[in-house]
Kinemage of the C-alpha trace (Angstrom):
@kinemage 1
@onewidth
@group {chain A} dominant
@subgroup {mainchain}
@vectorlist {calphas} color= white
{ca unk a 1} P 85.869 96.309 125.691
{ca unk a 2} L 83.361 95.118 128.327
{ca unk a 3} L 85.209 93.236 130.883
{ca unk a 4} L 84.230 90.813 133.053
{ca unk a 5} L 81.858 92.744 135.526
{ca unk a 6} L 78.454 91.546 137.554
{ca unk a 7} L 75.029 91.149 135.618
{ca unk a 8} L 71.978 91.815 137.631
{ca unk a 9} L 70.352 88.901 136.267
{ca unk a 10} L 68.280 85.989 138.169
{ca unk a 11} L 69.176 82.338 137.998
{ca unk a 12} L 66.433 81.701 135.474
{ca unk a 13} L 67.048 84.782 133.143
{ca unk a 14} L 70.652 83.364 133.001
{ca unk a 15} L 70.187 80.170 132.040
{ca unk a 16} L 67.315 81.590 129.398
{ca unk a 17} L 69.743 84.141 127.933
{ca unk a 18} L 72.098 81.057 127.371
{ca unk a 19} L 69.540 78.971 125.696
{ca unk a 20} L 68.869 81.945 123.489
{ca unk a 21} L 72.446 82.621 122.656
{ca unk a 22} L 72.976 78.921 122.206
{ca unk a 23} L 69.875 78.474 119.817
{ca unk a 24} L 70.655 81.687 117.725
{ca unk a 25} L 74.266 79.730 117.508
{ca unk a 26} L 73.520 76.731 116.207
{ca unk a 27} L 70.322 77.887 113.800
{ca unk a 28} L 70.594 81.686 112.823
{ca unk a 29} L 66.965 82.194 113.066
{ca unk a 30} L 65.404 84.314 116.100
{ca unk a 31} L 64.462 82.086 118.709
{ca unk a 32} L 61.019 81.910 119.781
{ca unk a 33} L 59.532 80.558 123.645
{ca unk a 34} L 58.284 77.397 122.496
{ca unk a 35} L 61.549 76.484 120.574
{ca unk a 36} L 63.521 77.307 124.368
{ca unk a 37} L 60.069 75.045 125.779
{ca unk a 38} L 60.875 72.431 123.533
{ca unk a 39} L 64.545 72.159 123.225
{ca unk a 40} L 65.901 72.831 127.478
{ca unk a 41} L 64.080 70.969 130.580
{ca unk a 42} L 62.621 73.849 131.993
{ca unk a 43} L 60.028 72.980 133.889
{ca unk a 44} L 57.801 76.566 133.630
{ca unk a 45} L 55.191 77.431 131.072
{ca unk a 46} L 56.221 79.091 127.805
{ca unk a 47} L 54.180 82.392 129.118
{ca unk a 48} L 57.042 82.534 131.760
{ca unk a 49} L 59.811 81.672 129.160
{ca unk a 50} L 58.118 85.055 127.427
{ca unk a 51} L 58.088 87.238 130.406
{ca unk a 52} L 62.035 86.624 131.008
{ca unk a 53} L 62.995 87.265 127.094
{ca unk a 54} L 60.812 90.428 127.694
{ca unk a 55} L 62.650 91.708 131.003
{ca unk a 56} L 66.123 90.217 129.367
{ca unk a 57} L 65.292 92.168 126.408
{ca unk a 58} L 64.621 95.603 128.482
{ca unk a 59} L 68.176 94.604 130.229
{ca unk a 60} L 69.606 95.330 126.836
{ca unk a 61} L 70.778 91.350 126.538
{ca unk a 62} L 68.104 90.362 123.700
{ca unk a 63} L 66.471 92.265 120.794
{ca unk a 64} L 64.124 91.673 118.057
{ca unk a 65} L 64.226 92.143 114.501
{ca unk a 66} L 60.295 91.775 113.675
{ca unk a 67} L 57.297 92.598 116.760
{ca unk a 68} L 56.149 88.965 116.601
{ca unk a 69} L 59.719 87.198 116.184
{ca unk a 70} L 61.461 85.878 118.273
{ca unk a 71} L 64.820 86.985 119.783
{ca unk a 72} L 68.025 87.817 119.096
{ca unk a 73} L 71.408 88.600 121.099
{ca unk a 74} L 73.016 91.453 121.386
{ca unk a 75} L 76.635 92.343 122.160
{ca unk a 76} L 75.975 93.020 126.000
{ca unk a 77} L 74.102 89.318 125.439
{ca unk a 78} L 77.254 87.597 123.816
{ca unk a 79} L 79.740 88.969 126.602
{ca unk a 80} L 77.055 87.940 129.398
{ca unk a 81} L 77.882 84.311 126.795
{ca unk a 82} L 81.650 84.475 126.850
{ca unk a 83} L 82.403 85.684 130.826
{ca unk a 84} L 79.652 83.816 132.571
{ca unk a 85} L 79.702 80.155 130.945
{ca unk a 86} L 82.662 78.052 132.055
{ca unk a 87} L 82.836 75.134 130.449
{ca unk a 88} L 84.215 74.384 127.143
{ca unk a 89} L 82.031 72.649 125.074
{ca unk a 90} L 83.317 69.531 122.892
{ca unk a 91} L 84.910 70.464 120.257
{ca unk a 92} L 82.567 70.177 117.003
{ca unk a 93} L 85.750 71.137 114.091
{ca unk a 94} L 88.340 68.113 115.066
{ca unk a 95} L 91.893 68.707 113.896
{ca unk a 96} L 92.685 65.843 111.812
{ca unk a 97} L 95.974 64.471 112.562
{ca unk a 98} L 96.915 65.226 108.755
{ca unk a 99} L 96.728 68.971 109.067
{ca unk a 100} L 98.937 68.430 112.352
{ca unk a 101} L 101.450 66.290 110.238
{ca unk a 102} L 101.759 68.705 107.376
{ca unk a 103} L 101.994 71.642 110.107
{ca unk a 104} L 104.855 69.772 111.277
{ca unk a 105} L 106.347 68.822 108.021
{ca unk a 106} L 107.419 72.548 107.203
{ca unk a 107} L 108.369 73.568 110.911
{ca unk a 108} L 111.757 74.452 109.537
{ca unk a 109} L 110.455 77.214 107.472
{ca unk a 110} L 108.069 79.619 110.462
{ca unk a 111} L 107.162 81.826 107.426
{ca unk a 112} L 105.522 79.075 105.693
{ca unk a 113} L 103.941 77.527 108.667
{ca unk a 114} L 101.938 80.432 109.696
{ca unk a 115} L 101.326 81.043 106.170
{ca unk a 116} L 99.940 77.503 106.504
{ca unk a 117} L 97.909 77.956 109.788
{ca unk a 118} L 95.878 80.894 108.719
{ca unk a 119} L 95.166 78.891 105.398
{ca unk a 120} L 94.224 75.494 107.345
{ca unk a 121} L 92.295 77.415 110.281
{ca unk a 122} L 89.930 79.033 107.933
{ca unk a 123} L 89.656 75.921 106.312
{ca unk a 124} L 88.249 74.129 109.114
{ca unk a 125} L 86.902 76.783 111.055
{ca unk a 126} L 85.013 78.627 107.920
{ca unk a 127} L 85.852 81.538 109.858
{ca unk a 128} L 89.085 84.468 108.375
{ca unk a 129} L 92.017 83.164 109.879
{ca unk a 130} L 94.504 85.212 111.279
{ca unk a 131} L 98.365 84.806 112.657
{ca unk a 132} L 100.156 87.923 113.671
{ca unk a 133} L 103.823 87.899 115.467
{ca unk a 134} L 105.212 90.224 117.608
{ca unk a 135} L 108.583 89.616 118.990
{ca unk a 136} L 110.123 89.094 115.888
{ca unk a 137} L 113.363 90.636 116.474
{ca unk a 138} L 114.475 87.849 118.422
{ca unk a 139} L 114.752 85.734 115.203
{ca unk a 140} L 118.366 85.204 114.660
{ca unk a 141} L 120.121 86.189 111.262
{ca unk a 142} L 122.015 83.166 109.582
{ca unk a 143} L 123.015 84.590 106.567
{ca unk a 144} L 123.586 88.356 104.761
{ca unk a 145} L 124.628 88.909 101.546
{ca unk a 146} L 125.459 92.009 99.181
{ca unk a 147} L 124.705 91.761 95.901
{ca unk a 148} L 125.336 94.150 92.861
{ca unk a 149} L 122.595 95.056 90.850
{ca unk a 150} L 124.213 97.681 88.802
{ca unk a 151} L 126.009 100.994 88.797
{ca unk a 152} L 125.567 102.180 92.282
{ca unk a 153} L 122.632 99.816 93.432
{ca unk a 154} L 123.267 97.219 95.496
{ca unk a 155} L 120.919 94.685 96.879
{ca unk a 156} L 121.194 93.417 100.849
{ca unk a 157} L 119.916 90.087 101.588
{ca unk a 158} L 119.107 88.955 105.116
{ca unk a 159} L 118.374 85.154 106.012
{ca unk a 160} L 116.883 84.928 109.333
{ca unk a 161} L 116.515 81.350 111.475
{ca unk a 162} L 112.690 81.346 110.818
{ca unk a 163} L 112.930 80.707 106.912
{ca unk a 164} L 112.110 84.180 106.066
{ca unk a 165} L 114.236 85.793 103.925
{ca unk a 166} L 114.280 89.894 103.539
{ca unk a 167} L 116.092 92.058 100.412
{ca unk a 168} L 116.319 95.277 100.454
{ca unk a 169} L 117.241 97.839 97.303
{ca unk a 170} L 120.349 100.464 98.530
{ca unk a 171} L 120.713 103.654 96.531
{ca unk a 172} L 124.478 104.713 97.219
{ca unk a 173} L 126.116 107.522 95.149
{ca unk a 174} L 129.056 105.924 94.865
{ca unk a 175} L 129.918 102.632 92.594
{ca unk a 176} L 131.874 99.789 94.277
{ca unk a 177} L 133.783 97.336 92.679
{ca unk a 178} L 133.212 93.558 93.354
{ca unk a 179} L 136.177 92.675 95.689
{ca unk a 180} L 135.373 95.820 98.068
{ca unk a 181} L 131.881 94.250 98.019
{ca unk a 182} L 133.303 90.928 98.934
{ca unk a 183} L 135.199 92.116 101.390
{ca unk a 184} L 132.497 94.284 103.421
{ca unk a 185} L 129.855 90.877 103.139
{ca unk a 186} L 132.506 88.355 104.497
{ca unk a 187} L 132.927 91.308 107.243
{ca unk a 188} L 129.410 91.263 108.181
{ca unk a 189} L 129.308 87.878 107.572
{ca unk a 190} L 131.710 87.377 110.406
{ca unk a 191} L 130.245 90.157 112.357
{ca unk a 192} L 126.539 89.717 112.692
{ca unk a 193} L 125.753 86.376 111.669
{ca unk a 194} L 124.211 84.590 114.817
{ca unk a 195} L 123.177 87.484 116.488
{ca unk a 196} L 119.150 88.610 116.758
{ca unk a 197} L 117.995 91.408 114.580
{ca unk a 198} L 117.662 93.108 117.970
{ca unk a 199} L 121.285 92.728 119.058
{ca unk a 200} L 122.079 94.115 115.890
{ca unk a 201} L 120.088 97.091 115.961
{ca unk a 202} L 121.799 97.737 119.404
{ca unk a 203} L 125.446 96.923 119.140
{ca unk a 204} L 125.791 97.010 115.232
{ca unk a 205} L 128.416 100.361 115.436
{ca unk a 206} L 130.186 98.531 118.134
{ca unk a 207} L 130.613 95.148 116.373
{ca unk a 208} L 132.285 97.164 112.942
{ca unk a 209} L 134.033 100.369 114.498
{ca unk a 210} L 137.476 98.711 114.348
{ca unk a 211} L 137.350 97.569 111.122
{ca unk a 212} L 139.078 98.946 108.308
{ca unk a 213} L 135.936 99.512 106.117
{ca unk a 214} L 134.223 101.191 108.753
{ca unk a 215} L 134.393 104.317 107.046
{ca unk a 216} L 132.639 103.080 104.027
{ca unk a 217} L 130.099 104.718 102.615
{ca unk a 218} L 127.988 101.085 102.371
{ca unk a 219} L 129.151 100.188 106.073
{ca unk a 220} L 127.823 103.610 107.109
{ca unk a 221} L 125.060 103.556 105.641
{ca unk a 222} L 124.085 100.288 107.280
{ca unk a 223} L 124.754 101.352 110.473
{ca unk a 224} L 122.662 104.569 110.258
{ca unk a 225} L 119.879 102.749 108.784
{ca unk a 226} L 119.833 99.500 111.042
{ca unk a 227} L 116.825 100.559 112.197
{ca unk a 228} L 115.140 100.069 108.989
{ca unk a 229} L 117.089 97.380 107.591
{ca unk a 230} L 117.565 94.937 110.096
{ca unk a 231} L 113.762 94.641 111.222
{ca unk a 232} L 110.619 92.710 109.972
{ca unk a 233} L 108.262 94.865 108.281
{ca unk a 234} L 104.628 94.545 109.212
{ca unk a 235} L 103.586 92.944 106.108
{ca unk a 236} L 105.784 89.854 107.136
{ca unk a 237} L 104.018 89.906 110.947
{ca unk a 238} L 100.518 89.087 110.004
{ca unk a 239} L 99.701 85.943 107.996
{ca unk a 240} L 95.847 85.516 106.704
{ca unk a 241} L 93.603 83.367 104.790
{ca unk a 242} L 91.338 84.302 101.917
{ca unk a 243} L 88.283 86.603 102.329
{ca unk a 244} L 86.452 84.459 100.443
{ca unk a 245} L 85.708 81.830 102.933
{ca unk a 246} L 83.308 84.058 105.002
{ca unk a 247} L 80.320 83.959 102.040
{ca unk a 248} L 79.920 80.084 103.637
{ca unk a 249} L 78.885 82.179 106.580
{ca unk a 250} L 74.797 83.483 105.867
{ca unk a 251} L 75.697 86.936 107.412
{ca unk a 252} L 77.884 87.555 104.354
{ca unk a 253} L 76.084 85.815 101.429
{ca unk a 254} L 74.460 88.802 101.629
{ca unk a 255} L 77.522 90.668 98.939
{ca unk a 256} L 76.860 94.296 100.651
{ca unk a 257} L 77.604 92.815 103.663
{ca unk a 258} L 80.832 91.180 102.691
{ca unk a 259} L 82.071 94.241 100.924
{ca unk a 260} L 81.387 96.300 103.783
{ca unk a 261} L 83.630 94.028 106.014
{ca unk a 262} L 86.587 93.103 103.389
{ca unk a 263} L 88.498 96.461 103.735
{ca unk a 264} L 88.773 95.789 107.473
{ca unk a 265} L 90.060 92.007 106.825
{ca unk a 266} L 93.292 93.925 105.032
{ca unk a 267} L 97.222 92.908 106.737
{ca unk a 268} L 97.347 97.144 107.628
{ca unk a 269} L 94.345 97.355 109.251
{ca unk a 270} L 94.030 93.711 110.971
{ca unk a 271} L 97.831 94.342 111.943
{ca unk a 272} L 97.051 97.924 113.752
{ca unk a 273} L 93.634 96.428 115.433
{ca unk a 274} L 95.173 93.392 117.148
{ca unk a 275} L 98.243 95.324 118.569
{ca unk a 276} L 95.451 98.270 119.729
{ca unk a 277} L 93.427 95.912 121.118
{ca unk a 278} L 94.828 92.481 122.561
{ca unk a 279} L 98.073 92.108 125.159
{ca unk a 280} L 99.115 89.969 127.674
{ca unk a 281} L 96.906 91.633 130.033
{ca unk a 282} L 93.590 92.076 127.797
{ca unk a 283} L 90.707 90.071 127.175
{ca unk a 284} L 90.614 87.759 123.985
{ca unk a 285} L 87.865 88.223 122.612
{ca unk a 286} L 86.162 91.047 120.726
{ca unk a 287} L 82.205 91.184 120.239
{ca unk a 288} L 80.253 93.634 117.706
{ca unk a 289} L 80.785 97.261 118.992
{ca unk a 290} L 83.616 96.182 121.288
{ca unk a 291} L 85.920 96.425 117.935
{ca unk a 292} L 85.340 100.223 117.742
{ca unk a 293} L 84.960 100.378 113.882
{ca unk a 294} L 81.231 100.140 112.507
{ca unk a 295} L 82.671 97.870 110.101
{ca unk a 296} L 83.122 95.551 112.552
{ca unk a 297} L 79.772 95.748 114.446
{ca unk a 298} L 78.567 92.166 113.064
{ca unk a 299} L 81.929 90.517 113.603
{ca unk a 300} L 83.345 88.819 116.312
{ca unk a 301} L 87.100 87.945 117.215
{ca unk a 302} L 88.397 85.807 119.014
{ca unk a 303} L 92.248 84.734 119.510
{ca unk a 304} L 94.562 82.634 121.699
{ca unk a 305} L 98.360 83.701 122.544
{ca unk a 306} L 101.462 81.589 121.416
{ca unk a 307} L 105.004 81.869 122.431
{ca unk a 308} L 108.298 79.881 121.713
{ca unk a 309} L 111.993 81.062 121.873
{ca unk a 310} L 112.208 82.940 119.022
{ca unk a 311} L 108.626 85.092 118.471
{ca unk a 312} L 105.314 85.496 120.505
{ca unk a 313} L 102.209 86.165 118.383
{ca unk a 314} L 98.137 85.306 118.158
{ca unk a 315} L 96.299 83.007 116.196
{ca unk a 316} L 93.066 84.468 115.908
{ca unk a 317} L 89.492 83.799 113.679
{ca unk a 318} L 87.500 86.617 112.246
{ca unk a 319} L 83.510 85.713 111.671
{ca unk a 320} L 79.918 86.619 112.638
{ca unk a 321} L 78.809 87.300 116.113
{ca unk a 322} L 77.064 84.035 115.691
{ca unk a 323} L 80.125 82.699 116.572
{ca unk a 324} L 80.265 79.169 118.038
{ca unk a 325} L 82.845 80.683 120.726
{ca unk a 326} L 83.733 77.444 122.510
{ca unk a 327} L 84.704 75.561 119.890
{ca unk a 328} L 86.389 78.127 118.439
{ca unk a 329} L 88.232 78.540 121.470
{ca unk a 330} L 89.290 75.031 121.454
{ca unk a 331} L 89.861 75.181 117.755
{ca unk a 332} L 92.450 77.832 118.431
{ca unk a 333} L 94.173 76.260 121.429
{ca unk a 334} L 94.701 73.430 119.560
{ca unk a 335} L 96.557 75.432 116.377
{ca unk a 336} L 98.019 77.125 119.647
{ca unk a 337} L 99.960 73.674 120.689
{ca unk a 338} L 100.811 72.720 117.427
{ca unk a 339} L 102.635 75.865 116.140
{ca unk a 340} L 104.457 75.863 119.770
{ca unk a 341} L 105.763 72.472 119.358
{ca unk a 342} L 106.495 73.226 115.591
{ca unk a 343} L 108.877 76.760 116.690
C-alpha cells in the first residue's frame, strides 16, 4: 500500500490530475484537453492543459490507451485522488430512510442484519458489498443444547446473543442414554450460559471440574475441543452480496473480465485479504496493484470500521478503479451509523 507521502507536483498539475480523475469518474472514456478546457475554469490555453497531462503522464499519474486519446489514471493517479483531496463530495447514492427502517427492523437478529447490509449496499452502491466481523468471541452464548442423533452421534447446539445459531456433529465411541444427556445439557446450561465464547474457551475446565460428570467422555471431549467448538467459523464472519451486480459496472460487461475477478470475490479469499490488509492502524482503501493479486489490478476497495459491544468488523464495497470514492465513502459511513445503532 502507498501511504500518504509528498507528490512533487505543481499547483496546476494537481488540480489537472483531479479534473482528469474526476472526468474519467463520472464518464469512463479517456479524457481529452478540450473536455478539461471546457468543463473546469482554467483560465490557460488547451496547449498548456496538454503539456501538464504530458509531464503528469511521465510522473507515472496518467496513461493512455490509444497515441491520440486522451488520458487515463493510473493507480499512483487514484492515491494522488484519495490522500490529497479533502473534502467529501455530496453524496450522489442517498440512503432512503426505508432501507434504514428495515435495517432496524431485524436488529435483534446481527446475522441477518449484515446479511442484509451487504445485500442493500450493493444494491445502492452497484458496487460487491462486503461485511466482515472480527471480535466475534465477545458474542455471548444464551442457549446450548445436546441433542441425540443416533447411536453414538450427538448433535451440540449453540445460541449466541447475535441471532446466530451454530450445530456441530460429535462422533463419540460411546452411546449415552437420554437422562445422562439431560443431565450434562442442564449442567452446561447452568454453567456457560451468559458467558462470551471467549470466557468459555478460557475458563471452560474451571467452570465443570467439580462436577460429577466431569469425567464424561462428552464433558471431556468438550473441554478439549473448546477451541473448535465454541468459536465462529470464518464462513459466519464475512457476509456478501451477489457477484452479479458488478456486470452494471462497463469494466465487467466485458464476461472475461468478470470471470477473471469472481474467484477473488469468494468468503475464503475476501475473508484472508481484509484481515492481511486493513487494521486499526492501516489505510482504508485499496487501489489496483495495491491489492497484491493481479486479479485485483482493476478493482478498487474501499471500507469503513464499525464497532459496538459485542463485535468490531468492516463494511466495505468491491468495484472498478473508476470508483466514485467520495461517495462511496459517505455511502459506507452512513451503513457504518446504522449497523452501530442497530448492535
Amino acid at each position: 500500500m502507498s501511504g500518504h507521502k509528498n507528490y512533487n507536483l505543481t499547483d496546476r498539475e494537481a488540480v489537472i490530475l483531479t479534473a482528469v480523475i474526476e472526468g474519467y469518474i463520472e464518464n469512463g472514456t479517456p479524457v481529452s484537453s478540450g473536455y478539461i478546457k471546457e468543463n473546469y475554469n482554467l483560465n490557460v490555453s488547451p496547449a498548456t492543459i496538454r503539456n501538464e497531462m504530458a509531464s503528469l503522464e511521465e510522473k507515472g499519474y496518467l496513461t493512455h490507451l490509444h497515441t491520440s486519446g486522451g488520458r487515463v489514471p493510473t493507480d499512483v493517479g487514484y492515491r494522488f485522488y484519495v490522500n490529497s483531496i479533502q473534502s467529501i463530495h455530496a453524496i450522489e447514492l442517498p440512503v432512503g430512510q426505508d432501507v434504514e427502517k428495515e435495517l432496524l427492523t431485524i436488529s435483534n437478529n446481527v446475522d441477518e442484519l449484515l446479511g442484509a447490509t451487504a445485500t442493500m449496499l450493493a444494491k445502492i452502491s452497484h458496487m460487491f458489498g462486503v461485511v466482515t466481523i472480527s471480535g466475534y468471541q465477545q458474542s455471548t452464548l444464551t442457549d446450548i443444547e445436546l441433542v441425540t442423533i443416533q447411536g453414538d452421534r450427538v448433535m451440540l447446539v449453540l445460541a449466541l446473543d447475535t441471532g446466530l445459531v451454530k450445530s456441530i456433529v460429535l462422533n463419540l465411541d460411546v452411546i449415552i442414554d437420554q437422562k445422562r444427556i439431560r443431565n450434562i445439557t442442564q449442567l452446561l446450561k447452568d454453567r456457560l450460559v451468559g458467558l462470551t465464547l471467549k470466557d468459555i474457551q478460557t475458563t471452560i475446565n474451571h467452570r465443570l471440574n467439580d462436577a460429577e460428570m466431569y469425567a464424561h467422555e462428552l464433558v471431556q471431549v468438550l473441554i478439549n475441543e473448546r477451541y473448535s467448538y465454541f468459536t465462529i467459523d470464518n464462513n459466519n464472519t464475512i457476509y456478501t452480496s451477489s457477484t452479479n451486480v458488478l456486470l452494471q459496472q462497463p469494466e465487467f460487461q466485458d464476461l472475461s473480465s468478470y470471470q477473471r475477478v469472481l474467484p477473488v470475490l469468494e468468503k475464503p479469499f475476501i475473508n484472508s485479504h481484509f484481515k492481511e490488509n486493513f487494521d486499526m492502524h492501516s489505510d482504508n482503501t485499496l487501489i489496483g496493484t495495491e491489492n497484491g493479486d493481479v486479479r485485483l489490478d482493476d478493482c478498487a476497495i474501499i471500507t469503513t470500521q464499525f464497532e459496538s459491544r459485542m463485535m468490531q468488523g468492516r463494511i466495505g464495497v468491491i468495484g472498478p478503479k473508476r470508483i466514485p470514492y467520495f461517495s462511496m465513502k459517505a455511502l459506507l459511513e452512513k451503513f457504518t451509523e446504522i449497523v452501530q445503532s442497530a448492535i
